[in-house]
N, C-alpha and C positions, 0 to 999 in steps of 0.2 A: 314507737314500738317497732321493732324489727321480729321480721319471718323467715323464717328458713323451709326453701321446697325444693325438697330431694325428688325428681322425675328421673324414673329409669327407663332409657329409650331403648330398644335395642341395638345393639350394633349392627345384623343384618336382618335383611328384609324376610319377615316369613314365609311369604310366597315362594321368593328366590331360595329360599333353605327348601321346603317341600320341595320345588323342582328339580333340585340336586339331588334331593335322597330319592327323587324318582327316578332321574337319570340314574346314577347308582344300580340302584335296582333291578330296571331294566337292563344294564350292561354285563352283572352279573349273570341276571338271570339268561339273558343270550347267550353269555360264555360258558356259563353250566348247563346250557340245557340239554341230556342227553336224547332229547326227544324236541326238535329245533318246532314241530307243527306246533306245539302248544305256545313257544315263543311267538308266533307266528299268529295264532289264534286269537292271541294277549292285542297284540298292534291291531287288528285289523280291527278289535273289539272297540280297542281305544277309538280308534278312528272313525266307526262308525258312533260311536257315542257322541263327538264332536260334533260330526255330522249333522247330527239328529239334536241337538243342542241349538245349531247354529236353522234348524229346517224350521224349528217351533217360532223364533222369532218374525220367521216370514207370515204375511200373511195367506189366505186360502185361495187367492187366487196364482199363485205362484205353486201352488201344490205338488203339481206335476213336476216343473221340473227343480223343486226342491229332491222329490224324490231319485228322479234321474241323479242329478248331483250326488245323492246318497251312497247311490249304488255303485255311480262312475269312481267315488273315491274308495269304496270298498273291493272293488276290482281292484283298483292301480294297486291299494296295498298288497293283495293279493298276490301282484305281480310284483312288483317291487319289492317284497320279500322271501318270494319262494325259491329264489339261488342262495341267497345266504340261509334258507332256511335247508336246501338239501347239502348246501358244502357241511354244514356242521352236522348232519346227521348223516353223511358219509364219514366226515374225519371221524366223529366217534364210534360207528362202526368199526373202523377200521383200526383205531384205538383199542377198543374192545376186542378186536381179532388177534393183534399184535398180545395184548395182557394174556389172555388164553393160551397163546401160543408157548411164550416163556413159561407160563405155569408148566404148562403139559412137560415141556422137554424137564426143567429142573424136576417136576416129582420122578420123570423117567431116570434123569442125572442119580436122583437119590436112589431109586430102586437097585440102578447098576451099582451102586459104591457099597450098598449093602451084599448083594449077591458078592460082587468083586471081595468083601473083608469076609465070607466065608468059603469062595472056591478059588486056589489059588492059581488055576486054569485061568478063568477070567484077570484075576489079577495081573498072570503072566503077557497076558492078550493086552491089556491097558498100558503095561507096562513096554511093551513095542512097538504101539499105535503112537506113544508119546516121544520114545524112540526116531521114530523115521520121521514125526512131525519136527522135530528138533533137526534130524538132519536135513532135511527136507526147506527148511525156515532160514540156515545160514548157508 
């Protein structure tokens, strides 16, 4: 008598797939975050959770400088990510300052073209400002 067994293995390792869609995650979420301290908040949290993971395994008389270790690695992060953490809440800043900025002029752009299609003063004014930028250009 013959058997037939069908075993489905995976092709990749579950582990290794979490840790991609963790990476992921975090790459996004640092690329969007318009607010870089909570990215920021997120690692150090991580970190010290490992930490603190890795403190339990020791025994009590190691206490002390399990905890130092704790701290000392909650600092580094600290440190270690608070330039990337103010570059990106500068650029977006400053991103957000630039967005603003185009709004503001175009509603002003629309205001003038509206005023400009009912006095033809204005219009006449627009019409020689485009004038002397034309001669002015070649």
């Amino acid at each position: 008598m013959s058997s037939f067994v069908q075993v489905d293995y995976p092709a990749e390792h579950p582990g290794l797939v979490r840790l991609g869609n963790a990476y992921t995650f975090f790459n996004r979420a640092w690329r969007g975050a318009a607010h870089g301290s909570l990215a920021l908040t997120a690692m150090v949290a991580a970190a010290l959770v490992l930490a603190n993971h890795v403190v339990d395994t020791w025994t009590d008389g190691h206490l002390l400088a399990a905890w130092i270790l704790m701290w000392l690695i909650a600092f580094g992060a600290l440190a270690l990510f608070a330039a990337p953490t103010k570059r990106a809440r500068r650029a977006a800043s400053s991103a957000v300052a630039r967005w603003r900025a185009e709004q503001a002029q175009a509603q002003e752009d629309r205001q003038t073209l509206e005023l400009a299609m009912t006095d033809a003063r204005v219009m006449a004014d627009i019409s020689r400002a485009m004038d002397a930028q034309a001669r002015v250009g070649h």
